[in-house]
Every structure is written in structure tokens, then in C-alpha cells.
C-alpha positions as a Markdown table, in Angstrom:
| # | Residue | x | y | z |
|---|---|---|---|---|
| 1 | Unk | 95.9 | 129.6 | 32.1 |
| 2 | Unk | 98.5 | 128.8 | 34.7 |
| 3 | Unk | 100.7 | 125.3 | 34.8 |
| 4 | Unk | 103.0 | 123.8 | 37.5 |
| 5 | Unk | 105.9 | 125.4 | 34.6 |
| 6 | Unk | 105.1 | 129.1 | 34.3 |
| 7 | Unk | 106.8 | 129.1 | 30.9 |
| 8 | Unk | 104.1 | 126.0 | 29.5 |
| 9 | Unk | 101.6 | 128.5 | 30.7 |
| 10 | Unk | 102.9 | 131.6 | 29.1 |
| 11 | Unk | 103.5 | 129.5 | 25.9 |
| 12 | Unk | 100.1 | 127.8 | 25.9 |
| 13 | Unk | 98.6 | 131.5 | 27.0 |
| 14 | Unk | 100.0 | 133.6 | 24.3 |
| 15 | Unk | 99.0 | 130.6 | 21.3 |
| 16 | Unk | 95.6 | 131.0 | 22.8 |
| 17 | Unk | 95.2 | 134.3 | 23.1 |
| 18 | Unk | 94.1 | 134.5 | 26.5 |
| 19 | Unk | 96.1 | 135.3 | 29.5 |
| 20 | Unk | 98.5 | 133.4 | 31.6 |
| 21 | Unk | 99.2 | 133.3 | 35.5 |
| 22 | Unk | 102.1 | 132.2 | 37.6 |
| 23 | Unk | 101.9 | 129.2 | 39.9 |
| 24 | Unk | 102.7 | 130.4 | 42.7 |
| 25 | Unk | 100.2 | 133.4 | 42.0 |
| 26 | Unk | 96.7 | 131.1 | 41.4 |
| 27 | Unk | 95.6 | 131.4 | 45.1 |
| 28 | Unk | 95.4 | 135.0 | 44.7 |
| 29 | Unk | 93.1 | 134.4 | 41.6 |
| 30 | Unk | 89.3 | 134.7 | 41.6 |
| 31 | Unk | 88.0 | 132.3 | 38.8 |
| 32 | Unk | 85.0 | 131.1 | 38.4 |
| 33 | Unk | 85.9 | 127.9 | 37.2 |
| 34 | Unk | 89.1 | 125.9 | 37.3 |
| 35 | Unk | 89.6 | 122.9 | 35.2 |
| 36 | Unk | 92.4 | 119.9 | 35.5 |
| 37 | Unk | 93.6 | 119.3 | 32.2 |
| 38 | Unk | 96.2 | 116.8 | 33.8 |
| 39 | Unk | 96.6 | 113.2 | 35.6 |
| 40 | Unk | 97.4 | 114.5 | 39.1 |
| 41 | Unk | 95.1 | 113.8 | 41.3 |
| 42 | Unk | 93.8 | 110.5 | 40.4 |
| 43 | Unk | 95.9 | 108.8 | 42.2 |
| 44 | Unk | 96.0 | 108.6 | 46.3 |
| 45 | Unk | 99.1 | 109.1 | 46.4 |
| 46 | Unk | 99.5 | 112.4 | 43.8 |
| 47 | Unk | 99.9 | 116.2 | 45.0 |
| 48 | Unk | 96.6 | 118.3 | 45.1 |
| 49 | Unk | 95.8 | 119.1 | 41.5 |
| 50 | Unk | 95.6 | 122.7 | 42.6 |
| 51 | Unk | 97.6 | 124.5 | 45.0 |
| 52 | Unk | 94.4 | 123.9 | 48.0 |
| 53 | Unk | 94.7 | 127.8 | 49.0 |
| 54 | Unk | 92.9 | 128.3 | 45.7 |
| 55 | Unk | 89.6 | 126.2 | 47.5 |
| 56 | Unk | 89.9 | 128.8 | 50.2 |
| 57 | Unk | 86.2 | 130.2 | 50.8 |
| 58 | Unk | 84.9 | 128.0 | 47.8 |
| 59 | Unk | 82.2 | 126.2 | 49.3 |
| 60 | Unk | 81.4 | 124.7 | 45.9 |
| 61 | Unk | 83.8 | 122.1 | 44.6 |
| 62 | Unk | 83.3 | 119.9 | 41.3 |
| 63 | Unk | 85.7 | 117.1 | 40.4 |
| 64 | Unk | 84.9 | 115.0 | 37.5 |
């Protein structure tokens, strides 16, 4: 779980159950999967959903 507000994440993380990861620190990750749960992105003009050092040697990339 991670969110552009590190203490939605941490919030949304701990009613979850499941762990939470900074912003800033979700480049570094290694999921297999990483899901929008947002608007951003659908318009042209938006910031990349995802910070786009997290696509870094992902040759496989899924938007729905």
C-alpha cells in the first residue's frame, strides 16, 4: 500500500492489515503488480499515476 500522503497509506495499511510504503520509497519496491486506485492519469494533462522509476526494467506494462 503506498499513496501520494504517506499517512493515507499508513492509515489505509494498518486497517488492512497489510503493509504500507512511503512515496518516495516505491521505486525501490519489487511488486508484482501495482494497481491505480485513483483518477490520475486519465487525463493528458495529469502526473504519471506512478512515480515512472517504478516501470524501470518492467517490460510488461497493463493499464486498464
Amino acid at each position: 500500500m503506498s499513496s501520494r500522503r504517506d499517512e493515507a497509506a499508513d492509515a489505509l495499511g494498518a486497517e488492512m492489515k497489510i503493509d504500507s510504503v512511503s512515496w518516495s520509497d516505491l521505486p525501490e519496491t519489487e511488486a508484482d503488480l501495482y494497481v491505480n486506485a485513483t483518477p490520475v492519469g486519465s487525463s493528458d494533462a495529469d502526473p504519471p499515476a506512478i512515480p515512472e522509476r517504478v516501470l524501470d526494467n518492467r517490460p510488461l506494462v497493463f493499464d486498464c
